[in-house]
Structures are given as C-alpha cells and as structure tokens.
N, CA and C of each residue as an Amber inpcrd file, in Angstrom:
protein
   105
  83.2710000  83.5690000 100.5610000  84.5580000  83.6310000 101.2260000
  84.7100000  82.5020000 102.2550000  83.6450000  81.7980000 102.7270000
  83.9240000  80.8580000 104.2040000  84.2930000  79.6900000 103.1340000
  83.5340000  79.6730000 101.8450000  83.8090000  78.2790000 100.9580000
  85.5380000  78.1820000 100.7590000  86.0990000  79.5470000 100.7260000
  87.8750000  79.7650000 100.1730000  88.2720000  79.5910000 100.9430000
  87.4090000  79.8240000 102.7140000  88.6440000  79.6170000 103.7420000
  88.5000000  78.5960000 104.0930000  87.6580000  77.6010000 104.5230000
  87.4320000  76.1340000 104.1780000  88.4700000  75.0620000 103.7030000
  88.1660000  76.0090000 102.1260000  89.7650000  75.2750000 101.1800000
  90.6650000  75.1030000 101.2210000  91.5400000  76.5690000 101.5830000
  92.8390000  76.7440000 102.3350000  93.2740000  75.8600000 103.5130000
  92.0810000  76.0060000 104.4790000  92.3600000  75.1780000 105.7150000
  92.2590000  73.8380000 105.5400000  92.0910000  73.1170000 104.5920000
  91.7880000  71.9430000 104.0890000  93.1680000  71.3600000 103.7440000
  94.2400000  72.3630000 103.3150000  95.2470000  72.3390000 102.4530000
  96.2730000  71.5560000 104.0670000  96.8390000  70.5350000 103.7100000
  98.0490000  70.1420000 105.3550000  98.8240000  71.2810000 105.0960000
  99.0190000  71.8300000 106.2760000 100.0630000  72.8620000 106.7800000
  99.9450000  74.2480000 106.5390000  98.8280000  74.2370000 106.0880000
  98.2660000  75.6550000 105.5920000  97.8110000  76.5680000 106.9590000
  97.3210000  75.8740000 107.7740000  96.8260000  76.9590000 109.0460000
  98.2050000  77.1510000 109.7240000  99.3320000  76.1680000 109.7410000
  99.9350000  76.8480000 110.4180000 100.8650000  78.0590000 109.3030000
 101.1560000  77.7360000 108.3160000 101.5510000  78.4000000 107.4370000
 101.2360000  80.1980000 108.0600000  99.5780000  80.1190000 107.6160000
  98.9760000  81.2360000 108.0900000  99.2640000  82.0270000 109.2510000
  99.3680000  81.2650000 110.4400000  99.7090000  81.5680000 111.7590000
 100.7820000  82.0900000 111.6620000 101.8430000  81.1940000 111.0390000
 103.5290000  81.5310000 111.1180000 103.4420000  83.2760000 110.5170000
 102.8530000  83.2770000 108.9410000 102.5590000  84.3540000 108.8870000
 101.9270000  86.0050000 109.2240000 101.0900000  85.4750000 110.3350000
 100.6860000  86.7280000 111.0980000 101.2400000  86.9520000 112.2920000
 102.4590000  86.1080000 112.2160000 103.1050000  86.6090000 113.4850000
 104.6340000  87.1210000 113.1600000 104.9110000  87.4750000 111.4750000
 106.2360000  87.5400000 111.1810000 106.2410000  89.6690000 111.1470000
 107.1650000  89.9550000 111.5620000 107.4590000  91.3680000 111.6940000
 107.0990000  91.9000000 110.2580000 106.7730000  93.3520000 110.5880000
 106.5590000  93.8890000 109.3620000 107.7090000  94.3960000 108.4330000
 108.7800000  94.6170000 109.3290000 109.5890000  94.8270000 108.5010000
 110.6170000  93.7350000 108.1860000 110.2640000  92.2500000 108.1220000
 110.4900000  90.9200000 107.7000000 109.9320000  90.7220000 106.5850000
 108.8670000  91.0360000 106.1630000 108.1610000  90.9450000 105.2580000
 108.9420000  91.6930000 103.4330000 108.3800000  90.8350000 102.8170000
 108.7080000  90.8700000 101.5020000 108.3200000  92.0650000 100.7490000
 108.1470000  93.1090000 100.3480000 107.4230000  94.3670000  99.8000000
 107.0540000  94.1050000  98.2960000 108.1510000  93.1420000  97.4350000
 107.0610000  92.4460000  96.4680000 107.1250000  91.0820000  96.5550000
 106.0060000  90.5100000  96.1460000 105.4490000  89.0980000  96.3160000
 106.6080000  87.9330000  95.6830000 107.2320000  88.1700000  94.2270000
 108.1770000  87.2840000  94.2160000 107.4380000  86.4800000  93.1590000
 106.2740000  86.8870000  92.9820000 106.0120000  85.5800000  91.9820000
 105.7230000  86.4410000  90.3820000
C-alpha cells in the first residue's frame, strides 16, 4: 500500500485533489461513483 500511495502522490495535482476531497461535505458527495 505505501508503493500505491507513493504513485498517486507522484501523480501533479493529485494530493491536492485528495485534500480537496476530504474536506468536501458528506452530503456533497456523490452516492454512486459515475463511472
């Protein structure tokens, strides 16, 4: 798992991506994924 998070964080704009994401309301959030 540290090798995947590594990767991700490797990715430009991905940590903040992440960040943006753990700070968005729960009931903002999508209930299905969309893909």
């Amino acid at each position: 798992s540290i090798q995947e998070t590594l990767h991700l964080l490797s990715i430009p704009g991905m940590r903040e991506s992440i960040r943006e994401g753990l700070e968005t309301p729960l009931d903002e959030c999508a209930e299905e994924p969309g893909w």
